[in-house]
C-alpha positions as CSV (number, residue, x, y, z in Angstrom):
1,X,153.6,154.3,400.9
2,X,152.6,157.3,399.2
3,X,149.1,158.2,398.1
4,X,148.5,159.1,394.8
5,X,147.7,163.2,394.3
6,X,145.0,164.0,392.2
7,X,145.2,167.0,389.7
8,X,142.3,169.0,389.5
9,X,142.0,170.5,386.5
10,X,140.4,169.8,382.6
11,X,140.1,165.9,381.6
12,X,142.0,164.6,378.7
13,X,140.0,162.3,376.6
14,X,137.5,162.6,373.3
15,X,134.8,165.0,373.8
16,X,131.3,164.2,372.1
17,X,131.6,166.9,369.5
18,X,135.3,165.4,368.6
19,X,133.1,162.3,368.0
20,X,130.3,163.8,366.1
21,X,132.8,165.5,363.9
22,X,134.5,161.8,363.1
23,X,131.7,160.4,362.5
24,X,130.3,163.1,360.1
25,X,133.7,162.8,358.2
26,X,133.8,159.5,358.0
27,X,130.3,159.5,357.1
28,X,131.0,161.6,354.1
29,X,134.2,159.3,353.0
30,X,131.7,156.4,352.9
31,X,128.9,158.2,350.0
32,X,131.7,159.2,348.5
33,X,132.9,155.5,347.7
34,X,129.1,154.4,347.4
35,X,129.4,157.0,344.4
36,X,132.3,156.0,343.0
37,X,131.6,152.1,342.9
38,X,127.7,153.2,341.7
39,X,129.7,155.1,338.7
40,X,131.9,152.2,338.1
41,X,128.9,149.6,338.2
42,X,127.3,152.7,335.7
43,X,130.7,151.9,333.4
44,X,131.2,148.7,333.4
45,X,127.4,148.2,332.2
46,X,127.8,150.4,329.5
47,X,130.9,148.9,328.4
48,X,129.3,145.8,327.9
49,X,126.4,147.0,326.4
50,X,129.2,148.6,323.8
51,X,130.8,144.8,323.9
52,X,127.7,143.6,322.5
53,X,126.7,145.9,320.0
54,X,130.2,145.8,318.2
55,X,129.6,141.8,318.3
56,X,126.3,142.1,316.5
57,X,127.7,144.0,314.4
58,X,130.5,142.0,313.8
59,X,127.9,139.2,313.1
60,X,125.8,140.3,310.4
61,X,128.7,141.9,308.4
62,X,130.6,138.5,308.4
63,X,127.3,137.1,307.2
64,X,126.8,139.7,304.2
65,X,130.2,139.2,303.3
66,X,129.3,135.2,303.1
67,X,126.2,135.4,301.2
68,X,127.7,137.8,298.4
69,X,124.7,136.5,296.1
70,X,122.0,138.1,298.4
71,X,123.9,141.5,298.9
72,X,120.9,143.1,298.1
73,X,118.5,141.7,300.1
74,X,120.0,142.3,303.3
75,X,119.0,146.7,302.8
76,X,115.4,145.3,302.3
77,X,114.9,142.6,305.0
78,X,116.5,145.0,307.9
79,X,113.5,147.0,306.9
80,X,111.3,144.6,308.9
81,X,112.3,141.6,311.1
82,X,113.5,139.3,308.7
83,X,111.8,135.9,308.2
84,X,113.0,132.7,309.8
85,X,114.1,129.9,307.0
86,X,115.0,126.6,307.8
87,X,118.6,126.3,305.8
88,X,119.9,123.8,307.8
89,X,117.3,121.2,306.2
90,X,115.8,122.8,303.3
91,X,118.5,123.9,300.5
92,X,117.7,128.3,300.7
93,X,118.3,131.2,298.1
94,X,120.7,133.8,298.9
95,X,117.4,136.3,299.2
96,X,116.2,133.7,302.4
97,X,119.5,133.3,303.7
98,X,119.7,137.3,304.1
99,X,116.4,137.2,305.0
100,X,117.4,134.4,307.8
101,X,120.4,136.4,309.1
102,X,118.7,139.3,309.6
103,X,116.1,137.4,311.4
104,X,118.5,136.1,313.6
105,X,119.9,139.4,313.7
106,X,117.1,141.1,315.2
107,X,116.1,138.6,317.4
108,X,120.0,138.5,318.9
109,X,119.9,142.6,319.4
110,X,116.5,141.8,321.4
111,X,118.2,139.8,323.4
112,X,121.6,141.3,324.3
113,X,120.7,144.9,324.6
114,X,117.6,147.0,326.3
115,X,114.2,146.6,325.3
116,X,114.1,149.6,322.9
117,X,117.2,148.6,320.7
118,X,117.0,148.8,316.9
119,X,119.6,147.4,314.0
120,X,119.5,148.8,310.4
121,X,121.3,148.6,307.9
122,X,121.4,150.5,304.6
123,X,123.1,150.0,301.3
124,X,125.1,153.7,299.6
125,X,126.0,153.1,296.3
126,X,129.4,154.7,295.6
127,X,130.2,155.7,292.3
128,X,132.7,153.1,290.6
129,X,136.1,152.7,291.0
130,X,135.0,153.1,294.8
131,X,133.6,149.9,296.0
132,X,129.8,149.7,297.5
133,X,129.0,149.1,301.0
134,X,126.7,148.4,303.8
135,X,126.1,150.2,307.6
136,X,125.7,148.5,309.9
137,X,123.6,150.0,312.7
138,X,122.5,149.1,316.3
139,X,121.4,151.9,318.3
140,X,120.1,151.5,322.1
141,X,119.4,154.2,325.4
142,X,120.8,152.8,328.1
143,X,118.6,152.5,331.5
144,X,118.6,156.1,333.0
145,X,119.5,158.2,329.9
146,X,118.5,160.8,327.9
147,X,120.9,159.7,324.4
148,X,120.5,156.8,322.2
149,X,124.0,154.7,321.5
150,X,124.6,153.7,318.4
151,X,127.6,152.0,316.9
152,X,128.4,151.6,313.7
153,X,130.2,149.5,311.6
154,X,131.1,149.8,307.3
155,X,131.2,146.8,304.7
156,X,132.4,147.0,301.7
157,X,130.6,144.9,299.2
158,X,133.1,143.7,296.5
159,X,131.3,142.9,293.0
């Protein structure tokens, strides 16, 4: 039987710098996902802060488009908060329904978007045959921001 010969010479195999050098590469792989999935998280939360401001929106200009008899009061409650009416029980003027909505209004903005978010709306009188309307306003900073958001949304107030 023959013995097995041993070569002297360099040994094959992963040296420890190989290893550090992996490991530093792969290190730098991982932050750069951890970035990309903090940006998307970033994204995603502003996109549904966006979500919810076009829906507020969306809210109070289908409820000025109901109350066409309190057009004008809705420029002059969005000035403050609003006051709450009980309309379900009580019968209301269009002046406290649009006093009412923008109540809700405001206290729905509080809600869904950051603590220093804001809704206005304001009335521009076009000269006839152009109809009137209303802007619709919510602005907002998102958390870790310099800029305000805002989105805004036109109705046209037909006499």
């Amino acid at each position: 039987m023959k013995t097995p010969v041993r070569i002297h010479g360099r040994m094959t195999g992963v040296s420890i710098v190989e290893a550090l050098v992996a490991l530093v590469v792969i290190s730098v792989g991982m932050l750069g996902i951890a970035g990309l999935y903090l940006t998307s998280l970033q994204a995603g939360r502003s996109a549904n802060l966006r979500v919810q401001a076009l829906n507020l929106t969306s809210d109070l200009a289908d409820r000025i488009r109901s109350n066409r008899l309190g057009l004008d009061e809705y420029e002059a409650a969005a000035k403050d908060t609003g006051k709450a009416h009980d309309c379900a029980t009580k019968r209301c003027t269009p002046a406290d329904v649009a006093e009412n909505d923008i109540f809700v209004w405001k206290a729905a903005i509080t809600e869904a978007l950051p603590a220093n978010a804001n809704g206005t709306v304001d009335f521009i009188d076009n000269a006839a045959p152009a109809p009137d309307r209303y802007e619709i306003r919510v602005t907002w900073r998102e958390a870790g921001s310099d800029v305000d958001s805002t989105f805004t949304m036109s109705v046209e107030s037909e006499p």
